[in-house]
VMD Tcl script that builds the backbone (N, CA, C; Angstrom):
set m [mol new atoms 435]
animate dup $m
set s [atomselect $m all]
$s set {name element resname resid chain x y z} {
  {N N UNK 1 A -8.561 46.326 -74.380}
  {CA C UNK 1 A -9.202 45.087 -73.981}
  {C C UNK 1 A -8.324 43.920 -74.407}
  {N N UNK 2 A -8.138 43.342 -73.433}
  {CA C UNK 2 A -7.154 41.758 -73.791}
  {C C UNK 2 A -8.297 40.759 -74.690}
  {N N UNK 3 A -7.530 40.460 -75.916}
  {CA C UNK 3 A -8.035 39.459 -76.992}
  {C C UNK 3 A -8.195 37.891 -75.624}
  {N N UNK 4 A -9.071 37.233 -76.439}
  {CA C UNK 4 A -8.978 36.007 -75.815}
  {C C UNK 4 A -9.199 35.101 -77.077}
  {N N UNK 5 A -8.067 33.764 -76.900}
  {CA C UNK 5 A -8.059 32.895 -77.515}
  {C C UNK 5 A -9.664 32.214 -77.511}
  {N N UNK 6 A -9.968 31.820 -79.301}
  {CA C UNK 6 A -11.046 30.974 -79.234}
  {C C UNK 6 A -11.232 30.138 -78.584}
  {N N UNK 7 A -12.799 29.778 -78.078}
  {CA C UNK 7 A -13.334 28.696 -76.950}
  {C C UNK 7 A -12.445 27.263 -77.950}
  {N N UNK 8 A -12.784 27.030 -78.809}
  {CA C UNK 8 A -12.681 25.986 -79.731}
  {C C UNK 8 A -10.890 25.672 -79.261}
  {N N UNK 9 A -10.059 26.621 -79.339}
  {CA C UNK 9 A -8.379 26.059 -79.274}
  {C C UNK 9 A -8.228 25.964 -77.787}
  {N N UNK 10 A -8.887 26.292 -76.745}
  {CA C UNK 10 A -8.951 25.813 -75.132}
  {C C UNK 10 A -8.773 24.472 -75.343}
  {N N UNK 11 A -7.544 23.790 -74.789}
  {CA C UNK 11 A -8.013 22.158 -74.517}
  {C C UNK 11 A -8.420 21.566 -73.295}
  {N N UNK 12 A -9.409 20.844 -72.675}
  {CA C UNK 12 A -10.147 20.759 -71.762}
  {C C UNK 12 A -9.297 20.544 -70.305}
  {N N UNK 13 A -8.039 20.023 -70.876}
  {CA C UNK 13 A -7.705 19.885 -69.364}
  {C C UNK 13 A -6.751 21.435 -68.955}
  {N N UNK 14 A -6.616 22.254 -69.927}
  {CA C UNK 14 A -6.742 24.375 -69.585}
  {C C UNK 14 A -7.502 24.057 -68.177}
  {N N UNK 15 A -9.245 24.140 -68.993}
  {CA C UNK 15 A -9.868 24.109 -67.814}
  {C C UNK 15 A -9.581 23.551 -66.681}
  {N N UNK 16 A -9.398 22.106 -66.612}
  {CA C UNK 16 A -9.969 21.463 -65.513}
  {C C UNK 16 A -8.346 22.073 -64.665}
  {N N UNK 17 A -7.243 22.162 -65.065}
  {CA C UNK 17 A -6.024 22.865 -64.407}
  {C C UNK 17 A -6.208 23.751 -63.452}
  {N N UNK 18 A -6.730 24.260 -64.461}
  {CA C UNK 18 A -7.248 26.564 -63.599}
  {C C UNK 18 A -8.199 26.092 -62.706}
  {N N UNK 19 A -9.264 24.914 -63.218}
  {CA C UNK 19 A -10.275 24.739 -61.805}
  {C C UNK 19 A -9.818 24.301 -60.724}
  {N N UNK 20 A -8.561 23.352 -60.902}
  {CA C UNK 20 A -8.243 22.731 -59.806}
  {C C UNK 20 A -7.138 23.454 -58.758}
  {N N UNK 21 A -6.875 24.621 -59.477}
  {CA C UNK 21 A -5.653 25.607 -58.880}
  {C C UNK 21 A -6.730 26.573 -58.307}
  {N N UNK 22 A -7.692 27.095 -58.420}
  {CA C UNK 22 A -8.566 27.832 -58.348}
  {C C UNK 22 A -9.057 27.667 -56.436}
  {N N UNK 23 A -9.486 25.708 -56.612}
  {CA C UNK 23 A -9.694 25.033 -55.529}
  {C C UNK 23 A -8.729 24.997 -54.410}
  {N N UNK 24 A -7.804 24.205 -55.091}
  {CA C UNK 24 A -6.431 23.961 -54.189}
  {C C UNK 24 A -6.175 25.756 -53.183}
  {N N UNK 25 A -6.056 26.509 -54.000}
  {CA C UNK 25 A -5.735 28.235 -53.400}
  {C C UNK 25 A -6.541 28.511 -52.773}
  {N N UNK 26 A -7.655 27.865 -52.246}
  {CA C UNK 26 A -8.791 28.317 -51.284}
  {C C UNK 26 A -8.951 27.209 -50.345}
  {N N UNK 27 A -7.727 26.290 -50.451}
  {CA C UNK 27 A -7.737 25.256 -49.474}
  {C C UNK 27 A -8.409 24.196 -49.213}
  {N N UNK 28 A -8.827 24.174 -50.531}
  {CA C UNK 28 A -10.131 22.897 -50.424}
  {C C UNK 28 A -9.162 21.612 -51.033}
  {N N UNK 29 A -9.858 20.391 -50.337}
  {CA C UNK 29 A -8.883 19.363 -50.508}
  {C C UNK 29 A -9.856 17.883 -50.001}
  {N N UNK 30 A -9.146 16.916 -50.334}
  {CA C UNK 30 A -8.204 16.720 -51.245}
  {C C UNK 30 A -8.914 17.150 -52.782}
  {N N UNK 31 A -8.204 17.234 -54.151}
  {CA C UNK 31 A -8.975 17.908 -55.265}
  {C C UNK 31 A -8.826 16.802 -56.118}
  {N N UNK 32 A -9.495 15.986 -56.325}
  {CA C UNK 32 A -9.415 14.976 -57.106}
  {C C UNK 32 A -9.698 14.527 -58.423}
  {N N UNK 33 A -9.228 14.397 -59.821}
  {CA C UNK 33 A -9.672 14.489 -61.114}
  {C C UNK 33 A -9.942 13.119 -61.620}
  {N N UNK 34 A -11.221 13.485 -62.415}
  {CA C UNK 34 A -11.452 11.649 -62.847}
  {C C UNK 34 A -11.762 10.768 -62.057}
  {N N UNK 35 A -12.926 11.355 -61.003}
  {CA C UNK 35 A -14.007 10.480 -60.272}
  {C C UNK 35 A -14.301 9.427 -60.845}
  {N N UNK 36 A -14.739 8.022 -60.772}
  {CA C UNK 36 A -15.403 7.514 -61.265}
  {C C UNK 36 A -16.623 7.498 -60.347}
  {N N UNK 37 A -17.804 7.669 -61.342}
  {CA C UNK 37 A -18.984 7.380 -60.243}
  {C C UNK 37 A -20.157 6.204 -61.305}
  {N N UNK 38 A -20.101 5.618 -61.051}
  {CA C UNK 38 A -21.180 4.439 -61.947}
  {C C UNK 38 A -20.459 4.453 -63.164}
  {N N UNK 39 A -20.774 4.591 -64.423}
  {CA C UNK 39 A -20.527 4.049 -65.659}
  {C C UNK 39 A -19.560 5.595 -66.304}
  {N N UNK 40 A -19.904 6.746 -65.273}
  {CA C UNK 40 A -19.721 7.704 -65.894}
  {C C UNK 40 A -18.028 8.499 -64.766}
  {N N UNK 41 A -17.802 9.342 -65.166}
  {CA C UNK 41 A -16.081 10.123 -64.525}
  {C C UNK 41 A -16.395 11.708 -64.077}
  {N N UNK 42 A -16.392 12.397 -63.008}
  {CA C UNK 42 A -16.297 13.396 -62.506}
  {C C UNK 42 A -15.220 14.234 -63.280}
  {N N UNK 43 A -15.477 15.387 -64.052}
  {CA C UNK 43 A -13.768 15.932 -63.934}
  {C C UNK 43 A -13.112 15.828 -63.095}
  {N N UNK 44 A -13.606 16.983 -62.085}
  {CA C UNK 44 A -13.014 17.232 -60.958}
  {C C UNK 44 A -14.056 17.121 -59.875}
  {N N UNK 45 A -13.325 16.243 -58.328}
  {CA C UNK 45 A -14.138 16.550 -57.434}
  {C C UNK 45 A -13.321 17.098 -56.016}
  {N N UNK 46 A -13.653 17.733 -55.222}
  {CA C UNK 46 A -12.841 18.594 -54.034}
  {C C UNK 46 A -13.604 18.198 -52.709}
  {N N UNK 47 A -13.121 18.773 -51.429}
  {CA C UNK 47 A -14.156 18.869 -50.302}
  {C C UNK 47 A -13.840 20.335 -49.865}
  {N N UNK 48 A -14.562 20.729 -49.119}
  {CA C UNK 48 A -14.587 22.157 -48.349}
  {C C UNK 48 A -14.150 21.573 -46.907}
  {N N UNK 49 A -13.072 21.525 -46.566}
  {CA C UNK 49 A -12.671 21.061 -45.575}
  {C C UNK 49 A -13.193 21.529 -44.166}
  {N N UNK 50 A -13.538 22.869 -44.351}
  {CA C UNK 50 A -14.364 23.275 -43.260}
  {C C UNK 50 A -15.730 23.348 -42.831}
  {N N UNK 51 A -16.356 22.634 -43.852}
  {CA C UNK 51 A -17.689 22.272 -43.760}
  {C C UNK 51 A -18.243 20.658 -44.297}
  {N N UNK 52 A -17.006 20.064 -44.572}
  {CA C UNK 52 A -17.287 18.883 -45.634}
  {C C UNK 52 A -17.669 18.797 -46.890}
  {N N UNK 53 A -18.494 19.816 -47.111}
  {CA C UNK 53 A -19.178 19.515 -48.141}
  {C C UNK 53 A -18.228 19.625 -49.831}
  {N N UNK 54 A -18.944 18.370 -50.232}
  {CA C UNK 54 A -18.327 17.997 -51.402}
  {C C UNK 54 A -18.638 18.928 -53.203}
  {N N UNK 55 A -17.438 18.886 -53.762}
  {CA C UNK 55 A -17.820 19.899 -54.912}
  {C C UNK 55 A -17.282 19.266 -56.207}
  {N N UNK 56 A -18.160 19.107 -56.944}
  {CA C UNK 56 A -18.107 18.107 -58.567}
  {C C UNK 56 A -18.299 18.982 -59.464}
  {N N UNK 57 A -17.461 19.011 -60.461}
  {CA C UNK 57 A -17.059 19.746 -61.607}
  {C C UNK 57 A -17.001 19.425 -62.842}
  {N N UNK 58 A -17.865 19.815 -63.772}
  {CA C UNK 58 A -17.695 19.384 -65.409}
  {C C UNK 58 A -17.046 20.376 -65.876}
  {N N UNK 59 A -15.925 19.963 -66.707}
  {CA C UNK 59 A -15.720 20.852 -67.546}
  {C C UNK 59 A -15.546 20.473 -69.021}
  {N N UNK 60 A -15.677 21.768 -69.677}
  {CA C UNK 60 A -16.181 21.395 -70.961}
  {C C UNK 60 A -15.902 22.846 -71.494}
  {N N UNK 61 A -15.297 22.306 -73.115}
  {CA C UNK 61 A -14.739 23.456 -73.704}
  {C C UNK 61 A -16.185 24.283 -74.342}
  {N N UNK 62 A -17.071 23.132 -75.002}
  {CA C UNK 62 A -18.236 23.443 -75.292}
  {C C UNK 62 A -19.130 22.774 -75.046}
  {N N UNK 63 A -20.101 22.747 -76.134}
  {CA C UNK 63 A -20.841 21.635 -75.475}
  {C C UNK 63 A -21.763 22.001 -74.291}
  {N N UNK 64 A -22.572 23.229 -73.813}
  {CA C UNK 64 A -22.935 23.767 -73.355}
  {C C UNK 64 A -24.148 22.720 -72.558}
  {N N UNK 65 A -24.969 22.291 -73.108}
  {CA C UNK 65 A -26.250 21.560 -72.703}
  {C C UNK 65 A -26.120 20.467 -72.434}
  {N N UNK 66 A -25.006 19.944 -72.887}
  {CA C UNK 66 A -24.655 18.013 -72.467}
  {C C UNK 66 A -23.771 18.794 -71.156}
  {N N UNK 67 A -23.042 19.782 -70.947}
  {CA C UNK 67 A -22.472 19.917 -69.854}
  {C C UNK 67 A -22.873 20.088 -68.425}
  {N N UNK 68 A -24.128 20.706 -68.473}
  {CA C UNK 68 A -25.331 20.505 -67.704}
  {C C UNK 68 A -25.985 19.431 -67.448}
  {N N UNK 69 A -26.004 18.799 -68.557}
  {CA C UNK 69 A -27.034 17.582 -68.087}
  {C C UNK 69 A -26.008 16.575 -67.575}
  {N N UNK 70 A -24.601 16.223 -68.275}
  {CA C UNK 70 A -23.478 15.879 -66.722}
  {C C UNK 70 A -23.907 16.236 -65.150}
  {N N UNK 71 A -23.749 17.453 -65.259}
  {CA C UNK 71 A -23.234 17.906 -64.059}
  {C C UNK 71 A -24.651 17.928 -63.477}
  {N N UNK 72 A -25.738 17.763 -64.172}
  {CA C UNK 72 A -27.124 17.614 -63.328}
  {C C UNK 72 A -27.214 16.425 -62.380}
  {N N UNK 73 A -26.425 15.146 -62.858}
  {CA C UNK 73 A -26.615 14.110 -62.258}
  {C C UNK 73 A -25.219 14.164 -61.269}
  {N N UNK 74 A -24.484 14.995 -61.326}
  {CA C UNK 74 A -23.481 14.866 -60.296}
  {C C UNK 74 A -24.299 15.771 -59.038}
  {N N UNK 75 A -25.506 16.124 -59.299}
  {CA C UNK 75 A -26.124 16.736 -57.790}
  {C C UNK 75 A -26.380 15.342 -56.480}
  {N N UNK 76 A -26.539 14.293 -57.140}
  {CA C UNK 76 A -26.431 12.725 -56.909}
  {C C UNK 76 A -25.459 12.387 -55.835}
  {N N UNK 77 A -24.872 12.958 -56.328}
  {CA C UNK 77 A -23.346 12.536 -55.159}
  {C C UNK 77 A -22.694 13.328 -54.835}
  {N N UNK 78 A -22.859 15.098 -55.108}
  {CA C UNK 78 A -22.224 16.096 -54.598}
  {C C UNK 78 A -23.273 17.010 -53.972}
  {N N UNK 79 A -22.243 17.930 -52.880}
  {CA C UNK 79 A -23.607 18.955 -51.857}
  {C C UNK 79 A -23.543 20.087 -53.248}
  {N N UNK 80 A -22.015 20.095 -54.325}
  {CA C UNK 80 A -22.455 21.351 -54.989}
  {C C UNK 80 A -21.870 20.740 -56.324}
  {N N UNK 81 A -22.799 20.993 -57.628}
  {CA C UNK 81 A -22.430 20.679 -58.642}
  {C C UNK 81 A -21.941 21.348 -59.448}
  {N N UNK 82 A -20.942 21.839 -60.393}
  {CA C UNK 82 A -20.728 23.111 -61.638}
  {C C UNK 82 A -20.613 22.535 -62.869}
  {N N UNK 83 A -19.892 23.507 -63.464}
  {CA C UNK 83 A -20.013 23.294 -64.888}
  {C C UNK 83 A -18.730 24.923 -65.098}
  {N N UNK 84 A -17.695 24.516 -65.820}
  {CA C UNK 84 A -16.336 25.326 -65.513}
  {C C UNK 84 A -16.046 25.145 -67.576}
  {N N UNK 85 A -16.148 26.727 -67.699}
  {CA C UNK 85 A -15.873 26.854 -69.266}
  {C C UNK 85 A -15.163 27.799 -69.629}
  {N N UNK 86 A -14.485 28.078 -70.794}
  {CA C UNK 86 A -14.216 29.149 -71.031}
  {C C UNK 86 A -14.968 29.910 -71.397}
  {N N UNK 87 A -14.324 31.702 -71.235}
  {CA C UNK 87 A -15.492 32.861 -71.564}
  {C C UNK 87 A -15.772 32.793 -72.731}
  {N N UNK 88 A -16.218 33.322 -73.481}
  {CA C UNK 88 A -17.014 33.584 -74.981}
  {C C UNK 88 A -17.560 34.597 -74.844}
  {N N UNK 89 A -17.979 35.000 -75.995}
  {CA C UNK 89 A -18.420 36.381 -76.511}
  {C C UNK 89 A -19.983 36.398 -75.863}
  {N N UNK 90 A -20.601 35.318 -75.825}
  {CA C UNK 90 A -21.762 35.086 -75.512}
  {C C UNK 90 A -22.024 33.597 -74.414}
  {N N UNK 91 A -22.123 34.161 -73.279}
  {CA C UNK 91 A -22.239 32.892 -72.023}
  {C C UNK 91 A -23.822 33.199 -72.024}
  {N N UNK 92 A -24.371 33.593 -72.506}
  {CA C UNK 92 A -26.051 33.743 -71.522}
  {C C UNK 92 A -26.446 32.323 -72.016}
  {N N UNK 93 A -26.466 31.533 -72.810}
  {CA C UNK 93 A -27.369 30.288 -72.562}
  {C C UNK 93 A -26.570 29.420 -70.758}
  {N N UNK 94 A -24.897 29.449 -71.170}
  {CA C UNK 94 A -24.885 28.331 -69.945}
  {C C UNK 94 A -24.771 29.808 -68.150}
  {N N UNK 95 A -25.399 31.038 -68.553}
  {CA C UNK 95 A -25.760 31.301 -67.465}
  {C C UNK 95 A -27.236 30.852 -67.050}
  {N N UNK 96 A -28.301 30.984 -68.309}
  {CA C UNK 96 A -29.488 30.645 -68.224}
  {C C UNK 96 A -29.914 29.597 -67.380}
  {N N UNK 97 A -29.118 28.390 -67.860}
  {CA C UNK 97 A -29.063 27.515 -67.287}
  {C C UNK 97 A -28.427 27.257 -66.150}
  {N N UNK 98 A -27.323 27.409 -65.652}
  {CA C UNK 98 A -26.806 27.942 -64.509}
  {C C UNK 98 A -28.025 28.060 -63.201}
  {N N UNK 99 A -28.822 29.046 -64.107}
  {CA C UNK 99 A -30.025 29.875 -63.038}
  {C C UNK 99 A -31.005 28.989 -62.678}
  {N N UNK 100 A -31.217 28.507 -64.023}
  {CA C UNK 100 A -32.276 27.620 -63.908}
  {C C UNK 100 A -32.266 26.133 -63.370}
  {N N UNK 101 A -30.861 25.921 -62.923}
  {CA C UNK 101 A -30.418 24.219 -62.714}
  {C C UNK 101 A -29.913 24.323 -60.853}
  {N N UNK 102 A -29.785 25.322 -60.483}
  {CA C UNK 102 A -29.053 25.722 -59.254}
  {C C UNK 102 A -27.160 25.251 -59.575}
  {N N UNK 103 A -27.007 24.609 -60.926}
  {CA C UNK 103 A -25.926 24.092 -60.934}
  {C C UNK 103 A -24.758 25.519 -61.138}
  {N N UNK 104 A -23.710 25.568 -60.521}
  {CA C UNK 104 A -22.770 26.807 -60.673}
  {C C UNK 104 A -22.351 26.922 -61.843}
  {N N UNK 105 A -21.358 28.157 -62.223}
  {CA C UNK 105 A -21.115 27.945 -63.651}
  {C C UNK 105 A -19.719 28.861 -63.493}
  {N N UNK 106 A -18.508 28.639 -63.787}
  {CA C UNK 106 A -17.114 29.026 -63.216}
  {C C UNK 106 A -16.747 28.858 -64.849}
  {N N UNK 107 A -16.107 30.413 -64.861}
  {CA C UNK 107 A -16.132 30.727 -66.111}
  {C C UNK 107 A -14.097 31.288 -66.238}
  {N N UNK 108 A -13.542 30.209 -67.029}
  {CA C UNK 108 A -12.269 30.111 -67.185}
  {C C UNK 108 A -11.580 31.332 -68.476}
  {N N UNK 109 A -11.055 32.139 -67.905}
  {CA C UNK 109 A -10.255 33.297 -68.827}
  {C C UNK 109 A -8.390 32.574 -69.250}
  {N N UNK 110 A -8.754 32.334 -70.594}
  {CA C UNK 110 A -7.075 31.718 -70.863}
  {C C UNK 110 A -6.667 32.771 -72.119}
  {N N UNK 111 A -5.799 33.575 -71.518}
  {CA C UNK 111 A -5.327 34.529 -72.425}
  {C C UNK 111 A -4.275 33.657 -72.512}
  {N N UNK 112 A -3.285 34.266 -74.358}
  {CA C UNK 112 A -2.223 34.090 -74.503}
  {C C UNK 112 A -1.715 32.748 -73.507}
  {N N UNK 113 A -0.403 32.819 -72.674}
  {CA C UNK 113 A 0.082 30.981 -72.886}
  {C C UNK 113 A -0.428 30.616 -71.600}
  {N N UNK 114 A -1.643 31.224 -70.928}
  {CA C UNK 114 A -2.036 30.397 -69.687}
  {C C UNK 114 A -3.090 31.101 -69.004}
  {N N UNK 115 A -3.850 30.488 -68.029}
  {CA C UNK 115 A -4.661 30.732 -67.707}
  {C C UNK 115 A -4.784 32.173 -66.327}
  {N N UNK 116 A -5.801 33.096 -67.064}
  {CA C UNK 116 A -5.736 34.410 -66.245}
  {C C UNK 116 A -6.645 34.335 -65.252}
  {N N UNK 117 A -7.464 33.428 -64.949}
  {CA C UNK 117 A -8.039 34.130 -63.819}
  {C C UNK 117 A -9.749 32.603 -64.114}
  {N N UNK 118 A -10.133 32.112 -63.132}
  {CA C UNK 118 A -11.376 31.803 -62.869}
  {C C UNK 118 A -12.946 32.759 -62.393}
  {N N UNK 119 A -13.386 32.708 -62.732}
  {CA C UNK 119 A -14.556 33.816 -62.137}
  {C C UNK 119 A -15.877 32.875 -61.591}
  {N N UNK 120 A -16.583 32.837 -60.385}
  {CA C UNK 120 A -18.113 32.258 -60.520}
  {C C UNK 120 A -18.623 33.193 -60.806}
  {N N UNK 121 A -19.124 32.599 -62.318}
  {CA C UNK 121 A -20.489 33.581 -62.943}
  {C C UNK 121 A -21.788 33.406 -62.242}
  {N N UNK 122 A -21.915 32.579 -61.705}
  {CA C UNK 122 A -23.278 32.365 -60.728}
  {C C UNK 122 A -22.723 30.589 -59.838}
  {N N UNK 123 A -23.082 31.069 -58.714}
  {CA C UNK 123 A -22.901 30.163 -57.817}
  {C C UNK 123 A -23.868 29.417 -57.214}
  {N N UNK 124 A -23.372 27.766 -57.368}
  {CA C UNK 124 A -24.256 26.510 -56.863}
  {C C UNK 124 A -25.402 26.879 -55.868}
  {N N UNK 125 A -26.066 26.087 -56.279}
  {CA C UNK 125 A -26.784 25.883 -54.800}
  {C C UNK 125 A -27.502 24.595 -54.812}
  {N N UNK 126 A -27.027 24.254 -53.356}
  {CA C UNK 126 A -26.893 23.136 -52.310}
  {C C UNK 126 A -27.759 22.018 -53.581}
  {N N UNK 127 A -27.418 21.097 -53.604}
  {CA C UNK 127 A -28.408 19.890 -54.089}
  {C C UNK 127 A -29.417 19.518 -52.840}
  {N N UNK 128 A -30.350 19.247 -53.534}
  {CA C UNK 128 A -31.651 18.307 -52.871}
  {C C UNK 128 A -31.853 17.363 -53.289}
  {N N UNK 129 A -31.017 17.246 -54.343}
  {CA C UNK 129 A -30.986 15.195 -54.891}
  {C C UNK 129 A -29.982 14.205 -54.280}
  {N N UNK 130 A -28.846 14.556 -53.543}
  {CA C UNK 130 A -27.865 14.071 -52.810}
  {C C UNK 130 A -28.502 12.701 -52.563}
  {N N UNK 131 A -27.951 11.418 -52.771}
  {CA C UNK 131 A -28.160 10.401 -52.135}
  {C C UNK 131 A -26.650 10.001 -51.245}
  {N N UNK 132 A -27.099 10.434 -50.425}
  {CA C UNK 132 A -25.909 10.267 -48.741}
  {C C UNK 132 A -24.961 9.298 -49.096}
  {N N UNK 133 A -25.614 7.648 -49.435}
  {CA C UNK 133 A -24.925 6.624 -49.060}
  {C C UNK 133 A -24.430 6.358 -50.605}
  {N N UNK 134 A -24.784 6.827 -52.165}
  {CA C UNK 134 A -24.273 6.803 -52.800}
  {C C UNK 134 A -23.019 7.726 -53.216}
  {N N UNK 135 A -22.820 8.943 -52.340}
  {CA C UNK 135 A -22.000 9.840 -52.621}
  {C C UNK 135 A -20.586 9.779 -51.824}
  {N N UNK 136 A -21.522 9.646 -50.359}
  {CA C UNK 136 A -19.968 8.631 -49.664}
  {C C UNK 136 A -19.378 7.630 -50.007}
  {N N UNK 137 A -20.125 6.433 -50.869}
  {CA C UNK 137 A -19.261 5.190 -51.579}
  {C C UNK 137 A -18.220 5.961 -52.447}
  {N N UNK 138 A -18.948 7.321 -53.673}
  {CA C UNK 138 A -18.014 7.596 -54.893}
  {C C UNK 138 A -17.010 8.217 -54.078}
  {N N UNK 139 A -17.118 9.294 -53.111}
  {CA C UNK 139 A -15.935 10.078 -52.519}
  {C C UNK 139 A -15.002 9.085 -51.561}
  {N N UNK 140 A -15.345 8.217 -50.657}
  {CA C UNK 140 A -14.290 7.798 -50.185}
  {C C UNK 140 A -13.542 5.918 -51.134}
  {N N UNK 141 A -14.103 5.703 -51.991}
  {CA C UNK 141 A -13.577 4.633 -52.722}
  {C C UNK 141 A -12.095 5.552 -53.646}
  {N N UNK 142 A -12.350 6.755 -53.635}
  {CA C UNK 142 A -11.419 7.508 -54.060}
  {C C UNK 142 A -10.403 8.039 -53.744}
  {N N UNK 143 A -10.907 8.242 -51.807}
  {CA C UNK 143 A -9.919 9.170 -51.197}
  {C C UNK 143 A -8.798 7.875 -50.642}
  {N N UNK 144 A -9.535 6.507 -50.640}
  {CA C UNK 144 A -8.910 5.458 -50.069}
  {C C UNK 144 A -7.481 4.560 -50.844}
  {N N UNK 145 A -7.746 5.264 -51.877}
  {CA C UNK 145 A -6.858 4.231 -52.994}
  {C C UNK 145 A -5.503 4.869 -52.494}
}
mol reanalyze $m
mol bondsrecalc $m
mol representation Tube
mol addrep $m
């Protein structure tokens, strides 16, 4: 079994890297880091070019429950919200939640000097909080610069 470096020595932008290579390799675009949306910053946000629909990403080394409640309010302005961490010995709280939030949960493997592999441990589903005309202001004030 391959050792994995502690969650704690992951530095956050590991994650948000592997998420955004993860994206980019499945052709989703443009992939954009450091949204601003109101007072607060997207890690990462992408589009599904073949359907439009938009995809907002927290990531977070820990911090499990503030990472959720981020990415709860990015259902606001995205069709799909996550939450992108490294593995640990024990994921069942941010799968729990995962389940319980519809928010996705993309679970980052960084062996030794780089990152092995992304996994969805459970996958988004669709927001019903979307406000249309606030989500098109955050995505195209971004794509325009």
């Amino acid at each position: 079994m391959r050792s994995r470096r502690p969650a704690s020595s992951i530095p956050e932008v590991a994650i948000v890297d592997a998420v955004e290579k993860y994206f980019t390799t499945r052709g989703f675009g443009p992939v954009l880091r450091e949204v601003q949306a109101g007072e607060r910053f997207v890690d990462l946000m992408c589009a599904d070019p073949s359907t439009g629909d938009v995809y907002a990403v927290e990531a977070k080394v820990s911090a499990t429950q503030r990472a959720f409640q981020q990415a709860e309010r990015y259902q606001l302005i995205a069709d799909y919200s996550l939450v992108a961490m490294p593995y640990r010995a024990k994921n069942s709280t941010a799968l729990t939640l995962a389940k319980e939030t519809g928010i996705g949960l993309l679970l980052v493997d960084v062996a030794g000097h780089g990152i092995q592999r992304v996994d969805v441990c459970s996958p988004p589903i669709r927001s019903q909080s979307k406000l249309a005309g606030i989500a098109a202001g955050v995505w195209a004030s971004r794509i325009t610069r």
